[in-house]
C-alpha positions as CSV (number, residue, x, y, z in Angstrom):
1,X,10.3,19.1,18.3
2,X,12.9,18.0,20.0
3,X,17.1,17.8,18.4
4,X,20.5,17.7,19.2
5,X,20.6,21.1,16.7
6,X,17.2,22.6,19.0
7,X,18.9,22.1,21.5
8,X,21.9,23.7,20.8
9,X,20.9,26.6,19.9
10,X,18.4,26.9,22.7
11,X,21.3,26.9,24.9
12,X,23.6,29.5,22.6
13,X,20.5,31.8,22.3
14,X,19.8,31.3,26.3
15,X,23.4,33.0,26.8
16,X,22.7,35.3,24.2
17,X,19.5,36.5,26.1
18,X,21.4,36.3,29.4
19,X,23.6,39.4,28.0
20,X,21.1,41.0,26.1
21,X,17.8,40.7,27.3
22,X,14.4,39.7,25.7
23,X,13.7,43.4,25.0
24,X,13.3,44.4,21.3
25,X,14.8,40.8,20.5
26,X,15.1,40.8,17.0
27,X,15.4,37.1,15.0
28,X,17.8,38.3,12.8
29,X,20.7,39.3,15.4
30,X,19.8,36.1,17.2
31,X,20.4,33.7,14.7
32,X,23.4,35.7,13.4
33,X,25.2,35.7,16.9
34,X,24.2,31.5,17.6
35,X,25.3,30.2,14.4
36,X,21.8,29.4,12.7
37,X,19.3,31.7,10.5
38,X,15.8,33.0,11.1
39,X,14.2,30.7,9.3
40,X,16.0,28.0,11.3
41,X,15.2,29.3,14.6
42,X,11.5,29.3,13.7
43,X,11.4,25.9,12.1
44,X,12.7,25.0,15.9
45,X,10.8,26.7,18.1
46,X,7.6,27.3,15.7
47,X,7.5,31.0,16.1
48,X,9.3,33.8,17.8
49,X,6.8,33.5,20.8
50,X,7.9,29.7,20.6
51,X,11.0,30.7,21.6
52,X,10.9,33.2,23.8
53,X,8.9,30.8,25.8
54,X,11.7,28.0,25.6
55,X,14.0,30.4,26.8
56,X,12.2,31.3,29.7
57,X,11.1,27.6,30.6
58,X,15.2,27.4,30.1
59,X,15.6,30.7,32.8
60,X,13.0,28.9,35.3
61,X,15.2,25.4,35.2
62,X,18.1,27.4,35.9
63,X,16.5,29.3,38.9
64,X,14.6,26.3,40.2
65,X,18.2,24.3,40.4
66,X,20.1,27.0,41.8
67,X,17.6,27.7,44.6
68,X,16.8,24.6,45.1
69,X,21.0,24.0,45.8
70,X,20.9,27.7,48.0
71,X,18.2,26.1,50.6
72,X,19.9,24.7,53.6
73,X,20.1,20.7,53.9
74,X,18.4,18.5,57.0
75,X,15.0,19.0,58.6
76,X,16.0,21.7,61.3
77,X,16.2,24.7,58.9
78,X,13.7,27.1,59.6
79,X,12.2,29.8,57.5
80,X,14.9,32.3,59.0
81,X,17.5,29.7,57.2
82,X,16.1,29.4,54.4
83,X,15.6,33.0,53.4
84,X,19.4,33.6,54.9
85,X,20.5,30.5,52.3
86,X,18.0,32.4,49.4
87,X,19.3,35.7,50.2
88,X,23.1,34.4,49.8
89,X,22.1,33.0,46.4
90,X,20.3,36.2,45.2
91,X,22.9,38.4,46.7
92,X,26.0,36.3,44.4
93,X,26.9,38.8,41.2
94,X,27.6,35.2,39.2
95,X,23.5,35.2,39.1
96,X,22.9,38.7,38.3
97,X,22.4,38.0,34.6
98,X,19.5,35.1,35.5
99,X,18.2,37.5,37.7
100,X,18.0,40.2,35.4
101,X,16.3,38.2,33.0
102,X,14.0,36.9,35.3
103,X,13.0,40.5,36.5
104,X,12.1,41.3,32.9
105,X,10.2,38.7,32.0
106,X,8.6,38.5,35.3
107,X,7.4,42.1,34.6
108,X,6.7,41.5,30.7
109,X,4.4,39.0,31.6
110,X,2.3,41.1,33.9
111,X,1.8,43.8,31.1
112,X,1.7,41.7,28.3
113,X,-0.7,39.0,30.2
114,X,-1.9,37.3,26.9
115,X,1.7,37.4,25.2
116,X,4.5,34.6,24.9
117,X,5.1,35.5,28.9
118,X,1.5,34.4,29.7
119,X,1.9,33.4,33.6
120,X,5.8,33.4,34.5
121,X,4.6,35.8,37.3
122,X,2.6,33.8,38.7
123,X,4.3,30.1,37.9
124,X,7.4,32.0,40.1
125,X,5.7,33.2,42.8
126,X,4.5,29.6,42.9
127,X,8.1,28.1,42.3
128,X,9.7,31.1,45.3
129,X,6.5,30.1,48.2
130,X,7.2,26.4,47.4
131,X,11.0,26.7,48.5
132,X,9.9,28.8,51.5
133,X,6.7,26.6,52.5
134,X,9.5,23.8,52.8
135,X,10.9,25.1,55.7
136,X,9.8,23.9,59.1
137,X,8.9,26.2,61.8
138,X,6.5,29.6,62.1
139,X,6.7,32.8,59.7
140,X,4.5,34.6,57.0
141,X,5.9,33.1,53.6
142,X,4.4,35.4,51.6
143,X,5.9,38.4,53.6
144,X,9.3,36.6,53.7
145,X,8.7,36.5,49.7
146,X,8.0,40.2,49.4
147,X,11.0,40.7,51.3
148,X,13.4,39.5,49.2
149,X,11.6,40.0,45.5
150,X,11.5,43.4,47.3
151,X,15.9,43.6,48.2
152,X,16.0,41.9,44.9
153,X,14.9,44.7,42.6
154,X,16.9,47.4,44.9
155,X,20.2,45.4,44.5
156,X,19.6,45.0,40.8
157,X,18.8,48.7,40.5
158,X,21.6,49.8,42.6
159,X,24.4,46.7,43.1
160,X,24.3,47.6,47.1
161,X,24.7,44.6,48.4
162,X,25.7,45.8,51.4
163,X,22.4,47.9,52.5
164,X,20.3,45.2,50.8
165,X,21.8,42.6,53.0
166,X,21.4,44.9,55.8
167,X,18.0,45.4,55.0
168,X,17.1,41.8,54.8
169,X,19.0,40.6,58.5
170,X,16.7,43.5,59.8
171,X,13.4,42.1,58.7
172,X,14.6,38.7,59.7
173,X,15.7,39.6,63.2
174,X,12.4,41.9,63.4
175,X,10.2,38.6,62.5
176,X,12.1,36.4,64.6
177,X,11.0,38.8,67.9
């Protein structure tokens, strides 16, 4: 049902998730810290699982448009530019939050495959090989893809930056030989 008021507090309860997380989300504080009630929130969004998913279709807009603006511009980027250009995104604290939302529902909806998460894993692996599939030239996608989902969850677990860049300009000069 789309509203002025929906969206609203989609977008005040999308921040509220970005410094919080979807873990143990309780209606109650939600509504509380956006300005609206429970019962408001699930008039909205139909149920809780309602809107959980509108929050994550909200995270995947936001991801899509930012990588989409990371990957390099004109036709003669090749895969190596591309995951240089995805890298630089990942790598920027401003996206931290996104990304740690992302890792949690990413791995919410591979243990809870029949809950409100129902296929983000896979619709994001989807979204990730899309961006890389753009780029012109050789190289394994799906390894390029590991990669980084791979430096990903090390710099979120560890905020090196430094070694996780390191890590990627190695594999990239490694698959370039």
């Amino acid at each position: 049902m789309p509203s002025a008021r929906r969206d609203e507090l989609l977008e005040r309860s999308y921040a509220y998730v970005l410094d919080h997380g979807l873990a143990g989300m309780s209606l109650r504080p939600l509504a509380v810290a956006v300005g609206s009630s429970p019962r408001v929130l699930l008039f909205l969004f139909g149920s809780k699982d309602g809107l959980v998913r509108a929050l994550l279709a909200r995270a995947r807009a936001d991801e899509l448009a930012l990588l989409a603006r990371a990957a390099p511009s004109g036709g003669d980027d090749d895969l190596a530019a591309v995951v240089r250009a995805t890298w630089g995104w990942l790598v920027a604290p401003e996206h931290r939050r996104l990304l740690a939302l992302w890792v949690e529902a990413y791995a919410r909806s591979l243990v809870e495959p029949e809950g409100p998460l129902a296929g983000f894993a896979r619709a994001t692996v989807a979204d990730w090989l899309a961006l890389l599939d753009a780029a012109p030239g050789p190289g394994d996608r799906t390894l390029a893809l590991a990669v980084l989902r791979g430096a990903l969850l090390d710099l979120l677990a560890t905020g090196d930056a430094d070694r996780t860049s390191v890590a990627v300009e190695a594999w990239l000069g490694a698959a370039s030989r």
